[in-house]
N, C-alpha and C positions, 0 to 999 in steps of 0.2 A: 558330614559328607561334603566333598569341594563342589564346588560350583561348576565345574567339569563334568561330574558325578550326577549332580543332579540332572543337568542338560541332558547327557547322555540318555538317564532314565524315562524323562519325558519324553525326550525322542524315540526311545527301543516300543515304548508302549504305544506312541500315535501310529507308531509301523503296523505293529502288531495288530493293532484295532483295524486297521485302513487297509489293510494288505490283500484280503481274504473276501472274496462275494459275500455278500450280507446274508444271502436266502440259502445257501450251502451248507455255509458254515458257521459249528459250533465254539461260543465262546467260553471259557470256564475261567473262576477266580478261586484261587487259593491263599489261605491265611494259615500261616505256619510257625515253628523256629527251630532253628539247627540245633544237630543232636551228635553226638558230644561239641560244646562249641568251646573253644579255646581262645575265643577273641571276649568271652561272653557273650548273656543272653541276646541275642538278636530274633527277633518277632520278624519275618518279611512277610510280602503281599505277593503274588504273581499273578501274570496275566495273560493269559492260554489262547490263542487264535488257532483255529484250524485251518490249513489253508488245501483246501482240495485239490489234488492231481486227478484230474480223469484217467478212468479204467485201474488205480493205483489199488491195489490189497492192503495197503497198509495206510493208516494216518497220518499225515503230514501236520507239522504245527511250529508254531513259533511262540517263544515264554520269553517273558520279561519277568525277572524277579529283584525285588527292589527294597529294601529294608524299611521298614516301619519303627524300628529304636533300635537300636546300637549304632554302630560305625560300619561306614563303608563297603558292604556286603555288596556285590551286586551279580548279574551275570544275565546274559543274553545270548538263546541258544535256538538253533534250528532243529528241529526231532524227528523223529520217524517213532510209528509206535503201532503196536496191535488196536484193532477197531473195538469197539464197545465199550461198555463201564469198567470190566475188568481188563486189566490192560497193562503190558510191558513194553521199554520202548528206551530208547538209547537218541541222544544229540552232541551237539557239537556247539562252541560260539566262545563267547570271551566275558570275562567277568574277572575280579578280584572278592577271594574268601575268605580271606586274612584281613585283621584290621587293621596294621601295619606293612601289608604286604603291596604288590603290584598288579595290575591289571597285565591281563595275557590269556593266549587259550586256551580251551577246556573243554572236557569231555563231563557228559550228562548220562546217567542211567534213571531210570523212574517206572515208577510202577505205582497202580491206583486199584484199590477195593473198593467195589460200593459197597455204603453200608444203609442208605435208605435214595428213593426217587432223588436222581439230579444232585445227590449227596455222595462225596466218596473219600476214604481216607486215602492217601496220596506219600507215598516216599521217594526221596529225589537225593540220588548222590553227583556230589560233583569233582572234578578231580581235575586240578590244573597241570598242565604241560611243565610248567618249570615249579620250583618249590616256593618261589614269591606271591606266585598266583594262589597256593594254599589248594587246602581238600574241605571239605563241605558236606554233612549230610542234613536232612530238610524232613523232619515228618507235617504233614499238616491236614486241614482240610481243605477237599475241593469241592465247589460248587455251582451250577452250570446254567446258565437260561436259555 
């Protein structure tokens, strides 16, 4: 990972953390790795901020997803999504999914089952605007306090 890479990542995450009222809003952390992967196996981590709109029907949040081995993975994305454990929900932001590829942006879909308290299985596809930026999918677990 460049050192761009990295910065970037620590950045997207202190946002994430910092963004959102502490008493509102729910954090969740997910430990995952992409399915079929083509760059190989890459393990990521994410880091889920909900960030509340008053009167909104729907969840607002922001993810940072950040590779824990492999190369270069990353992606940063803003979402909208259905309320509760079980839940579907579509974002937007920028990342690179390729490990030889380019950073640019990207479209997010995800969707989450619980499967016990505060425990949820979590699938997440990503899909870059141009073909450098690469396509992604993410099964993992999420977990929330």
């Amino acid at each position: 990972m460049s050192h761009l890479h990295k910065v970037l990542s620590v950045a997207a995450i202190a946002v994430c953390v910092g963004a959102a009222p502490a008493a509102a809003a729910a954090t969740q952390y997910t430990v995952g790795t992409f399915v079929p992967s083509s760059a190989g196996t890459t393990v990521a981590g994410l880091l889920t901020q909900e960030l509340p709109v008053p009167s909104a029907s729907l969840t607002t949040q922001a993810t940072a997803m950040v590779p824990l081995s492999g190369r270069g993975r990353y992606a940063l994305t803003g979402e909208v999504r259905s309320p509760g454990n079980l839940h579907v929900g579509i974002g937007a932001g920028v990342g690179k999914l390729e490990r030889d590829g380019k950073s640019g942006f990207l479209f997010s879909g995800l969707a989450g089952v619980p499967i016990a308290e505060r425990l949820s299985l979590t699938g997440r596809f990503y899909q870059g605007v141009t073909q450098p930026v690469g396509t992604g999918g993410m099964l993992g677990l999420q977990f929330g306090v």
